[in-house]
C-alpha positions in Angstrom: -4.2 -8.4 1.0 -6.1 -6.5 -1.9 -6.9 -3.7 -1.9 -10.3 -5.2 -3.3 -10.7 -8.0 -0.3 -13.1 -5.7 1.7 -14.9 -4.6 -1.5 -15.5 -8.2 -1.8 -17.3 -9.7 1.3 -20.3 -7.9 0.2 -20.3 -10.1 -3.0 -23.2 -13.3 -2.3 -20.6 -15.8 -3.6 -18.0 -15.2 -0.6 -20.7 -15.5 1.7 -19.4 -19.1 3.1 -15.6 -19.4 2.7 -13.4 -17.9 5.2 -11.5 -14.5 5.4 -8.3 -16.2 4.5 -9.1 -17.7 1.6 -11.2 -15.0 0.5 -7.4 -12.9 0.8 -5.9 -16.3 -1.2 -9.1 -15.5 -3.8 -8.6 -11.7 -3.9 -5.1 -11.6 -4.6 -5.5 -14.2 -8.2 -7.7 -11.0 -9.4 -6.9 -8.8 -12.1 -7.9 -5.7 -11.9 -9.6 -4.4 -15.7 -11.1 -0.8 -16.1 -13.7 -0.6 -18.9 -14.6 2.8 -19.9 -18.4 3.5 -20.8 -19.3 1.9 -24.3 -16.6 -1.0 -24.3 -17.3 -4.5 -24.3 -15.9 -6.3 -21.3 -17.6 -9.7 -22.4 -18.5 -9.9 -26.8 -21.3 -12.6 -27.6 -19.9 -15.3 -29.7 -16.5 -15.2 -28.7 -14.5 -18.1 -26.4 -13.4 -16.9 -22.9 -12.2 -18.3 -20.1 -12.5 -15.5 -17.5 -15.3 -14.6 -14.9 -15.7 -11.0 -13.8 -16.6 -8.7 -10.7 -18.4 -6.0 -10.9 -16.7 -3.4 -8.4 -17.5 0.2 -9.8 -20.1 1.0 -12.8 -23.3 -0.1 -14.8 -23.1 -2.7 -17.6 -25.8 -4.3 -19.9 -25.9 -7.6 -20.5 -26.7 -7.8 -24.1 -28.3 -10.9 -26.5 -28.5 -11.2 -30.3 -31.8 -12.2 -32.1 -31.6 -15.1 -34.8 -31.9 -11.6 -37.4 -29.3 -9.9 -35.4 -31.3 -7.5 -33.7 -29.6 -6.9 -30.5 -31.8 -6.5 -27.0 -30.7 -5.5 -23.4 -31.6 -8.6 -21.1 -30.6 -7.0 -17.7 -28.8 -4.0 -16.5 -26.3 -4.7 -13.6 -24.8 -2.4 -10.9 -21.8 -2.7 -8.7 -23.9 -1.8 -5.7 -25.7 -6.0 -6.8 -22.5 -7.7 -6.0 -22.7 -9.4 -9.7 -20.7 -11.5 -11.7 -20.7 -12.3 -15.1 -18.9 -14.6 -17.1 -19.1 -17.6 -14.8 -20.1 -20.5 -17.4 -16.1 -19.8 -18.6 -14.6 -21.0 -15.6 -17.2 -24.1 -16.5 -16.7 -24.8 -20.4 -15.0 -23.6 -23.4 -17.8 -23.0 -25.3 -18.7 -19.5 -26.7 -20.2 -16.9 -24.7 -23.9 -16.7 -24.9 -24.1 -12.6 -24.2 -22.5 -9.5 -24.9 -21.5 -7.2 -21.4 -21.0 -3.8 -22.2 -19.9 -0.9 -20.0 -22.8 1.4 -19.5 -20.6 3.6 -17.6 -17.3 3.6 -16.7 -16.3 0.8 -14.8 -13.7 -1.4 -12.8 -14.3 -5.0 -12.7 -12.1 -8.1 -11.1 -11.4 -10.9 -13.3 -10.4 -14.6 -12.5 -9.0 -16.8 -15.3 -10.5 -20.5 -15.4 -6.9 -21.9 -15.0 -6.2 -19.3 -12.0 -9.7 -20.8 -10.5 -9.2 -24.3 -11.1 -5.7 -24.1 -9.0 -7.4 -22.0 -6.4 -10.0 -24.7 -6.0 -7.7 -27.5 -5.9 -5.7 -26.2 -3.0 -8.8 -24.7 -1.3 -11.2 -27.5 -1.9 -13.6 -26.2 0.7 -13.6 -23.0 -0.8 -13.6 -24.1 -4.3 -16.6 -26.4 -3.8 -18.4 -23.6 -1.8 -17.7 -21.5 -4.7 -18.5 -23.6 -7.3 -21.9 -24.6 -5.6 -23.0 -20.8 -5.8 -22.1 -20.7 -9.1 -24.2 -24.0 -10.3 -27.2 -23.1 -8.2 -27.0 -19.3 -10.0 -26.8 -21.5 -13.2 -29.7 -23.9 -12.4 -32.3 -20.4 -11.3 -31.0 -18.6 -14.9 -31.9 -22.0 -16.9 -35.3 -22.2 -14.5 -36.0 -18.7 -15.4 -35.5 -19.4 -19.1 -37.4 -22.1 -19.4 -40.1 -20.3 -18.1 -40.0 -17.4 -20.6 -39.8 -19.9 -23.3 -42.7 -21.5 -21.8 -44.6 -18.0 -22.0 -43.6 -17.7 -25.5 -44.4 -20.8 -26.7 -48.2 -20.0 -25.1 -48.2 -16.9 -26.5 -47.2 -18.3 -30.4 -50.1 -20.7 -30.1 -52.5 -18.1 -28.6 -51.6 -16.7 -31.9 -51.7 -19.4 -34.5 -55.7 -20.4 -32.7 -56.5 -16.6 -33.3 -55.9 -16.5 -36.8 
């Protein structure tokens, strides 16, 4: 067992699969310490690993089309986050920076370590995966939404003028 494993059940995502293959999960995770100031995630670059957040603070962090860079949302470990989880999905490049506000000690996955786990825990995997997608759907929601307020607000502007 991990030494994680208990650390672990707090985490949302586990909250329907079943101690043992939460142990069969726990022990595919790599342990990565990130001091305070380091990128664990860089925006722009291919990755094919989803994270835990077990100790620390990070910022997720977006570029501007002039490169201004912006803090979208502060994370603790005390949130039972993840980040990362569109790699375990595509191969595309990833759409935010995550750097280490403090230090920290995250748990990472690798796509190809997931896929496997999924396959010979399909229960598990799909219970997983379901989590993930509907975290997906609310972020895109929640997007749409701010773009929606934006897109108000630009033509609130243009009629004032």
């Amino acid at each position: 067992m991990s030494k994680y494993t208990e650390r672990l059940k707090s985490f949302p995502l586990f909250g329907n699969i079943s101690e043992a293959d939460l142990n069969d999960f726990a022990s595919l995770l790599e342990e990565v310490k990130a001091p305070a100031g380091c990128n664990i995630i860089t925006e722009g670059e291919t990755g094919s690993d989803m994270y835990f957040l077990v100790e620390g603070e990070v910022d997720i962090i977006k570029t501007t089309i002039f490169g201004d860079k912006f803090v979208c949302a502060s994370l603790g470990s005390d949130m039972g986050c993840v980040f990362g989880e569109m790699a375990l999905l595509d191969s595309d490049e990833r759409s935010a920076s995550v750097k280490a506000k403090t230090d920290c000690v995250t748990l990472k996955i690798s796509r190809n370590d997931f896929d496997k786990y999924a396959e010979s825990h399909p229960s598990a995997g799909v219970s997983l995966l379901k989590f993930i997608g509907i975290n997906l759907v609310r972020n895109i929601r929640r997007e749409n939404e701010n773009l929606n307020l934006v897109y108000q607000a630009l033509i609130e502007e243009i009629e004032s003028n």
